[in-house]
C-alpha positions in Angstrom: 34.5 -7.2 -36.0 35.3 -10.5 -34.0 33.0 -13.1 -32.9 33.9 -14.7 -30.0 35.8 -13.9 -27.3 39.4 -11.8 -27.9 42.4 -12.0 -25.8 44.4 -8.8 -24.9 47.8 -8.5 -23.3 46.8 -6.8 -20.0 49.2 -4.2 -21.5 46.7 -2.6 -23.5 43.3 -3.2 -22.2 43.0 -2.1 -18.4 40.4 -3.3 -16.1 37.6 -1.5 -15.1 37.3 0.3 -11.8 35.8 -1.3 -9.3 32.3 -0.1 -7.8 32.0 -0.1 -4.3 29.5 -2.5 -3.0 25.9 -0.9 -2.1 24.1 -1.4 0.8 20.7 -3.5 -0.2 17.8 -2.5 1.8 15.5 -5.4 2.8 12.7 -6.6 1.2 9.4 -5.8 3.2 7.6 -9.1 3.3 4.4 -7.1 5.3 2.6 -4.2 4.0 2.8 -1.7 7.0 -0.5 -1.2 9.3 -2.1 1.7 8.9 -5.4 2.5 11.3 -8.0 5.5 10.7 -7.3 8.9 12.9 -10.9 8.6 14.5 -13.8 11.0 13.6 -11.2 13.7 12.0 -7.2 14.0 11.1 -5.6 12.4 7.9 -7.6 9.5 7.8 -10.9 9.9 9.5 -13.2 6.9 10.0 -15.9 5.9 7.9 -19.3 6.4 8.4 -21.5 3.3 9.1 -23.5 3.0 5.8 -27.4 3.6 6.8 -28.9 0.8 4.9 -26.4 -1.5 6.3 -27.3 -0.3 9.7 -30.8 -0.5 9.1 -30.3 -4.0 8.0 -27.8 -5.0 10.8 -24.9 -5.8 9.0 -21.6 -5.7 10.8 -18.2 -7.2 10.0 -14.2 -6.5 9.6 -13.3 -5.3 6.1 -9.4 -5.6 5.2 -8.1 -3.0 2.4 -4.6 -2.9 0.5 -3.7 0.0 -0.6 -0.4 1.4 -2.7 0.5 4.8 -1.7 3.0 7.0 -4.3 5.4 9.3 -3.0 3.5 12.4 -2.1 1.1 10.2 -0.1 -1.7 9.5 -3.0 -3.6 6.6 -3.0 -2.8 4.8 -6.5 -4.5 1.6 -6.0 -6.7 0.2 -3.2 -8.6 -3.3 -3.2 -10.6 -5.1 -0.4 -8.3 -8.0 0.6 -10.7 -9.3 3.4 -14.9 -8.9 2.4 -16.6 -8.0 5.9 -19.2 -10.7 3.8 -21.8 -7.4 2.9 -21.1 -5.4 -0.5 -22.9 -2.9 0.6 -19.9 -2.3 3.5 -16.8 -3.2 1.5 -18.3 -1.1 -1.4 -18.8 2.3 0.9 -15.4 1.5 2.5 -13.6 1.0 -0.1 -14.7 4.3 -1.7 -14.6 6.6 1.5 -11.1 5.5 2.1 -9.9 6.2 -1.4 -11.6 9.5 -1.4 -10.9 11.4 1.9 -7.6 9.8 3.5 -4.4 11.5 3.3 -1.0 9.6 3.5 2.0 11.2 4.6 4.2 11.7 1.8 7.4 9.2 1.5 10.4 7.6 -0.6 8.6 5.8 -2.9 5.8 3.5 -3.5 4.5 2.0 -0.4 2.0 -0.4 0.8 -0.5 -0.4 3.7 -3.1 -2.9 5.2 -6.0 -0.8 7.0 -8.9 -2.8 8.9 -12.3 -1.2 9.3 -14.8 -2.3 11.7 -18.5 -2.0 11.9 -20.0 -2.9 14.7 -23.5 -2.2 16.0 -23.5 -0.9 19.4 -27.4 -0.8 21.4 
């Protein structure tokens, strides 16, 4: 053994081949938007929680969510509170139950906004 470095006559040790360069894809800075499919499809909206409507709260709730290869949700989290628990809570557990993803290369991320709005 040799500690340190050794010198060889180019004669007997060769260099290594060299690798071609590979392409780097970009880094994604954004998570891509992703918006619900209406009453029905993949991603169908949520229903207005009753209590919430009965106590006439409304608001914007933001969600991130990390989606796996064959479109499965592996992590969501509320990134923007509509201000009401109640609405980020039901959200937050509709979406992870009943929306479908289409499958992909890898793990991805999505932003999704949900809005609840009382209408008279």
């Amino acid at each position: 053994p040799t500690i340190g470095n050794l010198v060889v006559p180019n004669a007997v040790a060769e260099a290594p081949p060299l690798a071609p360069l590979q392409v780097v894809t970009p880094v994604k800075s954004q998570p891509t938007t992703l918006e619900n499919t209406g009453f029905g499809g993949d991603r169908p909206a949520p229903p207005y929680p009753k209590i919430a409507k009965e106590q006439a709260q409304q608001g914007t709730v933001r969600l991130q969510l990390k989606v796996n290869e064959s479109g499965t949700i592996t992590d969501i989290r509320v990134s923007e509170s509509s201000g009401y628990p109640l609405l980020d809570r039901s959200t937050l557990e509709f979406v992870k139950r009943h929306w479908i993803v289409q499958p992909g290369t890898g793990s991805r991320s999505f932003e999704s906004t949900i809005r609840y709005q009382l209408t008279n």
